[in-house]
MDTraj code that builds the backbone (N, CA, C; nanometers):
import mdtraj as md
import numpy as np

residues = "UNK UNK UNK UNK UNK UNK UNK UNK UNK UNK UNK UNK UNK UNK UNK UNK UNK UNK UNK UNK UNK UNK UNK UNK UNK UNK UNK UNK UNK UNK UNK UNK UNK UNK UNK UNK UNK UNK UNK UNK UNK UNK UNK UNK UNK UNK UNK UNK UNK UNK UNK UNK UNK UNK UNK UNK UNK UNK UNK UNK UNK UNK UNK UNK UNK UNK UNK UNK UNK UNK UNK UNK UNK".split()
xyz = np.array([
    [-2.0103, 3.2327, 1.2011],
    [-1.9679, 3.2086, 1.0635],
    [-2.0470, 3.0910, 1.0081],
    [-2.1431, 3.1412, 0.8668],
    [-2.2021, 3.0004, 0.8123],
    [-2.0856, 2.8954, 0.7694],
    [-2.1578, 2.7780, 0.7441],
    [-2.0727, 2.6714, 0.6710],
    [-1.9797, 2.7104, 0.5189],
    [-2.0686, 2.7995, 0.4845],
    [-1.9437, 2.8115, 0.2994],
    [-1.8288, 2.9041, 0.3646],
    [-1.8659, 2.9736, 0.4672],
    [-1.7579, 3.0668, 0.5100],
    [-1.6379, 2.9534, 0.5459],
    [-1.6432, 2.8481, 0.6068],
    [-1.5535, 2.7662, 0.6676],
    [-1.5095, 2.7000, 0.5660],
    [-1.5947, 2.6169, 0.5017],
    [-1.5311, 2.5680, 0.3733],
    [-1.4440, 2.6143, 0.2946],
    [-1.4955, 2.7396, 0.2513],
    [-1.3930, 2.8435, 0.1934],
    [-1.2405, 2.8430, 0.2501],
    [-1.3118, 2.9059, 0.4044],
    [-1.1423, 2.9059, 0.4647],
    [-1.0371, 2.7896, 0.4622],
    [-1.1194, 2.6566, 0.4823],
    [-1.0538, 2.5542, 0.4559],
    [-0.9863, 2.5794, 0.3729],
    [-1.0568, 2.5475, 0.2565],
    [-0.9947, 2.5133, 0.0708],
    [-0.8749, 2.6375, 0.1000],
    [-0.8479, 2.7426, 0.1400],
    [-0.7657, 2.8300, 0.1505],
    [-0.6277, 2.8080, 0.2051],
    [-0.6768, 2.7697, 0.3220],
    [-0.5864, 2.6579, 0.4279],
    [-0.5108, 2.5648, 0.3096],
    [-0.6040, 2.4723, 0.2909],
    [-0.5425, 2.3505, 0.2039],
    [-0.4675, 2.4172, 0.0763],
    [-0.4890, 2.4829, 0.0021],
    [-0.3906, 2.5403, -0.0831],
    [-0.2683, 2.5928, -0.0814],
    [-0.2331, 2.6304, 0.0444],
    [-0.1268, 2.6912, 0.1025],
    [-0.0576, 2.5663, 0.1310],
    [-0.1447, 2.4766, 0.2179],
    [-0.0687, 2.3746, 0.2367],
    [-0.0236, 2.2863, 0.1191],
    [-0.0880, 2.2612, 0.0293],
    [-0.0830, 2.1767, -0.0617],
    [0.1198, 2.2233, -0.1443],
    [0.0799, 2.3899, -0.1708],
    [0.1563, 2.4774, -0.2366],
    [0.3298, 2.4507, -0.1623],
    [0.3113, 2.4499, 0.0060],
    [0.3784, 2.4525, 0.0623],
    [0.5115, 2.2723, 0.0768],
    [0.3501, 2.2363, 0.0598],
    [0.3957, 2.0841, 0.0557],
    [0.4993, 2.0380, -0.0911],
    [0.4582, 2.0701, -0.2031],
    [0.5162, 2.1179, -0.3597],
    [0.6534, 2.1339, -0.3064],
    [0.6524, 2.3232, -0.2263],
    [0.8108, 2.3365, -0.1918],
    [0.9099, 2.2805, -0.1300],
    [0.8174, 2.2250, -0.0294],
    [0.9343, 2.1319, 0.0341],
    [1.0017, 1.9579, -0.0211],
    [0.9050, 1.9428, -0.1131],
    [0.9366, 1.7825, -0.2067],
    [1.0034, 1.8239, -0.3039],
    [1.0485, 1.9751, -0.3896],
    [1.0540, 2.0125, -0.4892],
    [0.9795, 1.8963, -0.5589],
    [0.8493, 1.9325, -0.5558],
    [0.7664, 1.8671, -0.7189],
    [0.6822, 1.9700, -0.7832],
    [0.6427, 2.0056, -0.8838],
    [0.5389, 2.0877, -0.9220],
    [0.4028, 2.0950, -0.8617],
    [0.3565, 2.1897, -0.8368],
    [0.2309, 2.2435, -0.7474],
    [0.1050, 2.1424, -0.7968],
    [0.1386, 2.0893, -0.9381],
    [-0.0045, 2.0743, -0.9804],
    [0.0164, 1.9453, -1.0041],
    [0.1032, 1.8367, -0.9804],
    [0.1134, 1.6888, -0.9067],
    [0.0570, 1.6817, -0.7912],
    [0.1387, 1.7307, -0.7143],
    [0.0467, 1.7277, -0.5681],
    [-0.0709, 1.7576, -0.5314],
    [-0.1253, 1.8735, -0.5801],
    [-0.2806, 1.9369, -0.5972],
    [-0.3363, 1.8212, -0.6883],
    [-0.2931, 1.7421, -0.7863],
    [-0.3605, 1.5640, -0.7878],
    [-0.3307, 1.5272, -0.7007],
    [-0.2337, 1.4583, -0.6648],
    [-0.2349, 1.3856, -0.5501],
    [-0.3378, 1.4317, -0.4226],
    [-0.3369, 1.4874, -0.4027],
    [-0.4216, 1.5719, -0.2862],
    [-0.5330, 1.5538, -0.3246],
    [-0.6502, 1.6011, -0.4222],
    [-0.7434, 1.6195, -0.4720],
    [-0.7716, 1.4187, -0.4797],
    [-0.7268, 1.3838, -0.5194],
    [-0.7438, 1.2073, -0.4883],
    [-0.7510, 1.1745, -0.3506],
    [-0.6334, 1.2156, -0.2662],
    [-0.7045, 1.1455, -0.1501],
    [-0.7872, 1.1958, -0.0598],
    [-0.8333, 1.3361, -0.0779],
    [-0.9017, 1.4049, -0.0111],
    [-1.0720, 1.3512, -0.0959],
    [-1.0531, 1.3296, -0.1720],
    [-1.1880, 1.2655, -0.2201],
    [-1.1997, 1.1679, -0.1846],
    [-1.0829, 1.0640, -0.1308],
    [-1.1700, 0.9239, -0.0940],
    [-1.1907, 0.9423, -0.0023],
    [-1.1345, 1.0155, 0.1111],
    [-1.0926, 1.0106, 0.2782],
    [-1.2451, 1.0956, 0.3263],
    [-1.3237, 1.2201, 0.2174],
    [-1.4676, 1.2343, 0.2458],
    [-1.5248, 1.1631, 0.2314],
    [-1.5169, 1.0689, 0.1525],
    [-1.6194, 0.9796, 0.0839],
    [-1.6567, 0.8857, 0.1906],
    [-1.5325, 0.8356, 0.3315],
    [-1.5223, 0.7719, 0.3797],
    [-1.5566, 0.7991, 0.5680],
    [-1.5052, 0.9327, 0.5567],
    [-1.5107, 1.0324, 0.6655],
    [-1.6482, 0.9889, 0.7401],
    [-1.6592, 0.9954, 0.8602],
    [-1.7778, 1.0542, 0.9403],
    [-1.8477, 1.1673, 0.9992],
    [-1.6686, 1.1969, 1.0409],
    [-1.6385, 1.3611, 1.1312],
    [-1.5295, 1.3751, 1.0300],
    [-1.5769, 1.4920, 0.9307],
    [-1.4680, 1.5496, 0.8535],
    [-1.4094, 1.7095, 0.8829],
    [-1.4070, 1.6805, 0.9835],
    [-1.3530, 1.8545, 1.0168],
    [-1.1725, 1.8180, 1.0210],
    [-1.1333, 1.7418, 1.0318],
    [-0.9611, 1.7197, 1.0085],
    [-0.9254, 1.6562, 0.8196],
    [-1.0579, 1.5913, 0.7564],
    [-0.9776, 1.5262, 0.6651],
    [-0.9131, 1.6380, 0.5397],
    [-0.8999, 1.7392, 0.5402],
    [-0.7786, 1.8276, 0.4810],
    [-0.6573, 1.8012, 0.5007],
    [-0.6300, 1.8003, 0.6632],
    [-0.5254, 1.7787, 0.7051],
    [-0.4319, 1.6491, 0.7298],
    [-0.5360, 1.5341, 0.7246],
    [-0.5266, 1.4191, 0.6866],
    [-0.4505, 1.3678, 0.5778],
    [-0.5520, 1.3971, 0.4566],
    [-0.4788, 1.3778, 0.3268],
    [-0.4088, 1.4799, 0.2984],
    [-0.3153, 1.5550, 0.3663],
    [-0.2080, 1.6426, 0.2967],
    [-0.0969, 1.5474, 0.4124],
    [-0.1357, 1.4732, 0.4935],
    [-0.0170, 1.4095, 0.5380],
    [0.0208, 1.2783, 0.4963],
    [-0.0960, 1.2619, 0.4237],
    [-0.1067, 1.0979, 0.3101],
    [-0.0331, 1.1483, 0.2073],
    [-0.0785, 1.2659, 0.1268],
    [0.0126, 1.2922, 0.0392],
    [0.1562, 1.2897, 0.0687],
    [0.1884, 1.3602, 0.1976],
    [0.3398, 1.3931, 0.1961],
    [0.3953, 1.2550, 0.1720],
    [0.3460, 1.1711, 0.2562],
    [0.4011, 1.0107, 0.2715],
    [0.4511, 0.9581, 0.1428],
    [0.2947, 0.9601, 0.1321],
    [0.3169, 0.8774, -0.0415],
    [0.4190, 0.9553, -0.1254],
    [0.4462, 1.1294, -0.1649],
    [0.5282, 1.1524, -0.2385],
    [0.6521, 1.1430, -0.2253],
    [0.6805, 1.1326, -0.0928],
    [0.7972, 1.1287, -0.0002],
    [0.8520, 0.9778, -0.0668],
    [0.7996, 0.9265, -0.0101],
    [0.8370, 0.7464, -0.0057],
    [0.8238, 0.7105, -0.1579],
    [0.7665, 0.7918, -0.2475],
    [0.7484, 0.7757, -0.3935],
    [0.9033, 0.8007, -0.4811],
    [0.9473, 0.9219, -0.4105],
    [1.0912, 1.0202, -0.4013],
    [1.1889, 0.8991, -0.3784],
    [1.1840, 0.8838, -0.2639],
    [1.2599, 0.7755, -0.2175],
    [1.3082, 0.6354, -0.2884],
    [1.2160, 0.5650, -0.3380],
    [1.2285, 0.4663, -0.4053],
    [1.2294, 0.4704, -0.5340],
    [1.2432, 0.5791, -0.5579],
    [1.3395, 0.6339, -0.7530],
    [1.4886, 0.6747, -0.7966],
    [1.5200, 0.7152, -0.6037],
    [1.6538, 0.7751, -0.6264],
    [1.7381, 0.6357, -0.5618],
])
top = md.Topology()
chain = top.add_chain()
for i, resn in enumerate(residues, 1):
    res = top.add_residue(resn, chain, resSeq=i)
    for name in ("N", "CA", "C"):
        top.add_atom(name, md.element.get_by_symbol(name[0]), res)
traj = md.Trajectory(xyz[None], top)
């Protein structure tokens, strides 16, 4: 499998997750898909070996929206 093939599958991966992540915070899909899309841009920017940072920043996100949740209610 070339590289766009994987990429692809990634971004596929990550959408589900992203989507999934939405359902379980009840927040709208397209907060988090910011949120996500932010830290997945710094965490490449920063990366060396980026074959995990998808999965990375969808667990930064959870944190942050989580703990964001948290300290409103």
């Amino acid at each position: 499998m070339h590289a766009v093939g994987t990429r692809q599958g990634a971004t596929e991966h990550s959408l589900a997750g992203v989507e999934a992540l939405a359902e379980q915070l009840h927040l709208p899909v397209e907060q988090v898909t910011r949120a996500y899309l932010r830290v997945l841009a710094r965490l490449e920017s920063e990366a060396r070996i980026k074959n995990f940072v998808s999965l990375i920043a969808l667990g930064v996100v959870r944190t942050r929206l989580r703990d964001s949740e948290t300290t409103r209610n």
